[in-house]
N, C-alpha and C positions, 0 to 999 in steps of 0.2 A: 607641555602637553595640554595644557587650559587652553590655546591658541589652537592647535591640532584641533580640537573640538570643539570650536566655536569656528571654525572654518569646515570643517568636514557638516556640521549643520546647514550651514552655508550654503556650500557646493550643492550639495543634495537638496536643497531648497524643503528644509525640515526645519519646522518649529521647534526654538530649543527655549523660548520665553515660557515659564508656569507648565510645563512639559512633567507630567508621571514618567518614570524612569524604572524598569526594574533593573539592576547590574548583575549580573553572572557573575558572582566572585568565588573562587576557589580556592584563592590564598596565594596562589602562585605571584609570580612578579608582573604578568602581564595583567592580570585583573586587580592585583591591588593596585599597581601604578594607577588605571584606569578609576577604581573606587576613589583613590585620592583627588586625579581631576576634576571628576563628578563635584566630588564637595568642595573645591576651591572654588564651582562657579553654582555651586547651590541656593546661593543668597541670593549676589546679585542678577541670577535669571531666575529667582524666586522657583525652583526643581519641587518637584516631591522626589525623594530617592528612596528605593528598596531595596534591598537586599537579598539576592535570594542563595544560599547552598546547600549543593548536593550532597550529602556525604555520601561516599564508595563504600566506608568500611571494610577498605581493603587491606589499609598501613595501620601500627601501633599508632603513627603519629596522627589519623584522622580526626580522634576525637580532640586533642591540643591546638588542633588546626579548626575545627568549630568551635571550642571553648575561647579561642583569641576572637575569631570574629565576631561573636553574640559578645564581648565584653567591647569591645571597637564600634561594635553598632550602638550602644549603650551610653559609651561616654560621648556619639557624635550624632546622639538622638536620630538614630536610622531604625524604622522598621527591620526586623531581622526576620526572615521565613527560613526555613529550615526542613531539610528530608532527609531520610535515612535510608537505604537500600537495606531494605530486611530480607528479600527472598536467596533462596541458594540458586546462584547463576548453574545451571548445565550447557555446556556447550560455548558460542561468542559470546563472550562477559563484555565485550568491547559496545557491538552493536546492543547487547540489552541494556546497561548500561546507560547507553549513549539514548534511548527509546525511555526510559524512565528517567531521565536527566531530562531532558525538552518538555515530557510532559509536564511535569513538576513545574518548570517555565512558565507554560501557557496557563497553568493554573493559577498562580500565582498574578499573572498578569492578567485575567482574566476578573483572579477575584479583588485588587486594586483599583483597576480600572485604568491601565498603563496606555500609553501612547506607544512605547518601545523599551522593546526588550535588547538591552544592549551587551554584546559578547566582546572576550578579550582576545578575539583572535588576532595574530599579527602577520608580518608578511612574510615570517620564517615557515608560521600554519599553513600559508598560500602556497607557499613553493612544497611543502611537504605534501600536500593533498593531491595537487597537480602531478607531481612522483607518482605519486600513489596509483592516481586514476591510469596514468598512463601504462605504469607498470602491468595492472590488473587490468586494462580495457575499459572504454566507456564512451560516452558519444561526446558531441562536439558541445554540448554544455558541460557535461563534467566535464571533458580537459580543461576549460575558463578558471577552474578552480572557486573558489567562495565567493559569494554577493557579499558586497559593500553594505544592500540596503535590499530586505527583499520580504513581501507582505509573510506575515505568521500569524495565523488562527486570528484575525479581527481587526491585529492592531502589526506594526512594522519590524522586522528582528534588525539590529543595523552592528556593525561591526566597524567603530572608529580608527582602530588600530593598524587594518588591516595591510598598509604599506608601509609600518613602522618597522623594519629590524630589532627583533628582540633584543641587540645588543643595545640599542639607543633606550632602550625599554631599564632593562638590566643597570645600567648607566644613571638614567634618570633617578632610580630606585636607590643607588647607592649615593650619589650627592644630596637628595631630599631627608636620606636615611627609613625609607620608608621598610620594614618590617613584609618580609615575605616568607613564607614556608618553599621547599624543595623537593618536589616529587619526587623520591627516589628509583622509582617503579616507570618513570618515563628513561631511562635508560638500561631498562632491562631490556634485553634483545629477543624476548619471544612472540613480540607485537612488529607488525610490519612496518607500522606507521613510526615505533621506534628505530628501527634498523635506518631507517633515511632520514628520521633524522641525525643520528648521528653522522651522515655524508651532506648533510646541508649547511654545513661550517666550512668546509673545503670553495663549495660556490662563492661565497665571499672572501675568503684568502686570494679566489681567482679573480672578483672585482667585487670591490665593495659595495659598488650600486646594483649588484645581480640582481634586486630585490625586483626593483625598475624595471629590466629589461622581465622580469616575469610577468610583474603588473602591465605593461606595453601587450607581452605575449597573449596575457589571461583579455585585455581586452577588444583586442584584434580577433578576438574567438567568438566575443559575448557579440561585437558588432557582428561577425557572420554569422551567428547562430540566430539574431532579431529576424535575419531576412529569410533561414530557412523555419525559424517557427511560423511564419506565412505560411510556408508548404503545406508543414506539418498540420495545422488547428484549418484549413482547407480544407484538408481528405477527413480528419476526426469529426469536423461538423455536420459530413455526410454521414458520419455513422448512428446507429440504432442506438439508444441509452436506452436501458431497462432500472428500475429499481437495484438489483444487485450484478448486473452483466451489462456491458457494450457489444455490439457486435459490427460488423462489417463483411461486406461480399469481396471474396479472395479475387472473381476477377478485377476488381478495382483495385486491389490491393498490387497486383501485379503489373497493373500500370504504372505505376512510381518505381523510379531510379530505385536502386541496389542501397544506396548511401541513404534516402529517402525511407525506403522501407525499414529501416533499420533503425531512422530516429523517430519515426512513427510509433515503434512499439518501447522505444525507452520515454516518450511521452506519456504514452498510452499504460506504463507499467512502473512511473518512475517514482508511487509511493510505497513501490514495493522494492527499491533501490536494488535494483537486480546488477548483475556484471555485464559484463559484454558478451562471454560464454553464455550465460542463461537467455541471454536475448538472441543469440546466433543459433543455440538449439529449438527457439521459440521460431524462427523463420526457419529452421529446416522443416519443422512441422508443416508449416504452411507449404511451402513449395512442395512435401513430398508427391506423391501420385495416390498416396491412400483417402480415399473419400471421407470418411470416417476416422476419426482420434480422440480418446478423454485420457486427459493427463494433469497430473496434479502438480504442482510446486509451493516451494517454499510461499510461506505469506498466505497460506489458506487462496491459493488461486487455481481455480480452476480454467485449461484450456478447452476448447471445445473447438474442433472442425466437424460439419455435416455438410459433405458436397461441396456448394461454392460460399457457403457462410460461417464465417468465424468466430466465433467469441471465446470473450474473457470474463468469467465470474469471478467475483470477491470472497468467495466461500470454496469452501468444500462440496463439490455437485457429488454426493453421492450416492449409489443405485439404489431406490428402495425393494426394499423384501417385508413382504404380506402377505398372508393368507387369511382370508376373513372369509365367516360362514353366513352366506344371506337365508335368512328362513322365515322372512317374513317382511310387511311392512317398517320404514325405521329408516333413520340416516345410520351410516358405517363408512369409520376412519380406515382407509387404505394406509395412508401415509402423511407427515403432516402438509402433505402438498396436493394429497387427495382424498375425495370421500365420495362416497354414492349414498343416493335417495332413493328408497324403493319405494315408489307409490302408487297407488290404485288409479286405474283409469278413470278420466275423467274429468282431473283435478288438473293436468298437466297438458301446455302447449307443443305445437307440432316440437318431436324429438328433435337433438342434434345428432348426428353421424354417429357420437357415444354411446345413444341411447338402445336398448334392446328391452323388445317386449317380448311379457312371457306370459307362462300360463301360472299361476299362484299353488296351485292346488303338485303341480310338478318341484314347489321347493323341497328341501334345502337346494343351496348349489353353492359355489365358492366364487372366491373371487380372488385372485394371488398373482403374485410376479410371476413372471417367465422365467422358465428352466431350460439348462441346455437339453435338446433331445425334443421337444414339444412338438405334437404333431396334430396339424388339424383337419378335418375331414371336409374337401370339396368336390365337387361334380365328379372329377377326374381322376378321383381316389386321394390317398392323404398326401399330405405336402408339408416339410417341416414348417413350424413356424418362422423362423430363422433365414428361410430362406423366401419365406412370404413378403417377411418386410425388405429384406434385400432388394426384393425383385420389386416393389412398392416405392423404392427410394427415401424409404423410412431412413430420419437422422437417428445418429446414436441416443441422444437423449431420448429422444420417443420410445425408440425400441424398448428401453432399459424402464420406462415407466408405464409400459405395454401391462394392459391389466385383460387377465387371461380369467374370463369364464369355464369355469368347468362342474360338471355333473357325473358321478360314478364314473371319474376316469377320464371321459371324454370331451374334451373340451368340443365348447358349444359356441365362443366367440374371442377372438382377440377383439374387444372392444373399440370399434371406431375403424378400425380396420379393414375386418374382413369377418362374416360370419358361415357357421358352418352349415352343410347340408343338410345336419340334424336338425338345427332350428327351425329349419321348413318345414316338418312334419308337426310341429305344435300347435294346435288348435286352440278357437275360443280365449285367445291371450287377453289378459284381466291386468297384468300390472306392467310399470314401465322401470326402469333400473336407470340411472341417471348420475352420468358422472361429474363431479362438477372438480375444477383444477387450478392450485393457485401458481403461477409463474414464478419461476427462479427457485 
């Protein structure tokens, strides 16, 4: 294995001279094999090496399983880091899990100051992942199955292992005599990723180099997927970046092939590791004929169609609700994304289209969301609001942050909008109402 990774540095044209190293070790046999390598070539390529484990706290046996390693790190002079999963999992124990296991990672390599963070994945992991994706759906980079060597928060995540058969692993472990713990909970059958592996011992019954012809498979993928991430970072460089949203205009969107549009948005969505269903119902959205859509998912993401513009927020876009009393000079909080300045004439340059002058001496008046049923008074008699902005071409976010002037009853302006007949008859106006709005 010392050769294995002085040659996989190699290939990968990676410095492995005086190299910071954190190791992912679990106890298992593939990361202790992997820990033991590490230190046979600790010296003479002068390593820092660190340690890092997670503990699950899922088995009795976890804590015997971090008390061996913290006493292994001790007698082989290895920094030892260490985490414990405290919070009570609801729902995928797997994926949060697996979100507080990395973090942990990048911290740690972070607060070292690592070069690479090295995993013990092997190529039994590859074949099971690739199951997996295919099983479940996903695009033409998941099927490739896992990177060999792929950037992680600053510094390189690399996986040495990763064409080794766990039996050669298992093997090496038991002639060295090397000391490994047994997850017994990786053959419980209520995890998917357990059920295949258990059918992934039968693919090497069937040839033993299966591993090979996976790795061949996974990289006949990664090379056609180089040529359509061209495609891909092509159409995304045309699109709008906002502080918390991207957008892009649907008819461009629907210029791109079927297969195209499809790895567009598992680019565009892929640190929210969605499936392939969540992406398929993501472009039904898009194609429907509905002009208007807010729809939420999983990962705090917000969708948003208005007309021929799309976007995707990283938050929760949710509608604000307000009713604020203006009754005098003063700035006033709508929402934390809006507020209004009442100010006296005088002090204040030509209005924008938000802005509405009044008479002072005519306040209180309000200022609040829109309700269903709102109706405002024009030339031609009243007219829902609802149907003001429709007929406007108003997008749904606007509508939904539509700030509705009203006075005993009667509203007096949807602000920036449309104002109403009443306002016309107000004389001698003294101050000016002034919206001011932050994006996203």
């Amino acid at each position: 294995m010392d050769k294995l990774l002085i040659d996989f540095f190699k290939e990968n044209r990676l410095k492995l001279k005086k190299a910071t190293v954190v190791l992912a070790v679990s106890t298992g046999v593939d990361s202790m094999v992997m820990l033991h390598a590490f230190l046979n070539l600790k010296v003479a390529h002068e390593l820092k090496l660190h340690v890092a484990h997670f503990n699950h706290r899922k088995r009795k046996q976890s804590a015997e399983e971090e008390e061996y390693l913290r006493i292994f790190c001790e007698e082989n002079n290895l920094p030892f880091h260490v985490e414990r999963l405290t919070e009570e999992v609801k729902g995928n124990f797997q994926s949060f899990a697996r979100s507080k296991r990395y973090d942990f990672f990048r911290k740690v390599s972070e607060r070292v100051g690592a070069e690479y963070l090295t995993l013990a994945h092997h190529a039994n992991d590859n074949i099971e992942t690739i199951l997996m994706r295919i099983i479940r759906g996903s695009n033409l980079k998941g099927y490739s199955g896992m990177e060999a060597v792929l950037p992680f928060h600053g510094l390189l995540l690399i996986r040495p292992f990763l064409n080794v058969p766990k039996k050669e692993l298992i093997d090496y472990a038991r002639v060295r005599k090397i000391k490994y713990f047994q997850d017994e909970s990786n053959f419980e059958d209520i995890y998917t990723r357990n059920r295949i592996r258990g059918i992934v011992p039968a693919f090497f019954r069937e040839d033993p180099n299966v591993h090979l012809k996976f790795r061949d498979f996974s990289e006949t993928l990664k090379a056609a997927n180089q040529l359509l991430e061209e495609k891909v970072n092509e159409f995304l460089s045309g699109a709008e970046r906002k502080e918390n949203a991207i957008c892009f205009r649907r008819r461009d969107f629907l210029k791109l092939s079927p297969f195209l549009r499809s790895e567009v948005l598992f680019e565009l969505l892929k640190e929210k590791m969605y499936s392939k269903s969540n992406i398929e119902e993501i472009l039904k959205l898009i194609m429907s004929e509905k002009r208007n859509l807010k729809v939420f998912y999983k990962g705090d993401l917000t969708f948003v169609k208005e007309y021929d513009l799309i976007s995707f927020y990283n938050h929760r876009l949710e509608t604000p609700v307000f009713d604020v009393l203006i009754d005098g000079p003063g700035t006033y909080k709508l929402s934390d994304k809006i507020r209004v300045n009442v100010i006296i004439i005088g002090s204040v340059d030509v209005p924008n289209p938000e802005d509405l002058w009044y008479n002072s001496h005519m306040l209180p008046l309000r200022l609040r969301s829109r309700k269903p049923g709102d109706k405002i008074l024009l030339d031609a008699g009243y007219k829902k609001v609802k149907d003001l902005l429709i007929d406007k071409k108003i997008g749904i976010l606007e509508r939904e942050q539509a700030i509705i002037c009203e006075k005993d009853g009667e509203i007096l302006a949807v602000l920036g909008i449309k104002k109403s007949s009443l306002v016309k008859d107000i004389k001698n106006n003294d101050i000016i109402i002034k919206v001011e709005r932050k994006d996203g």
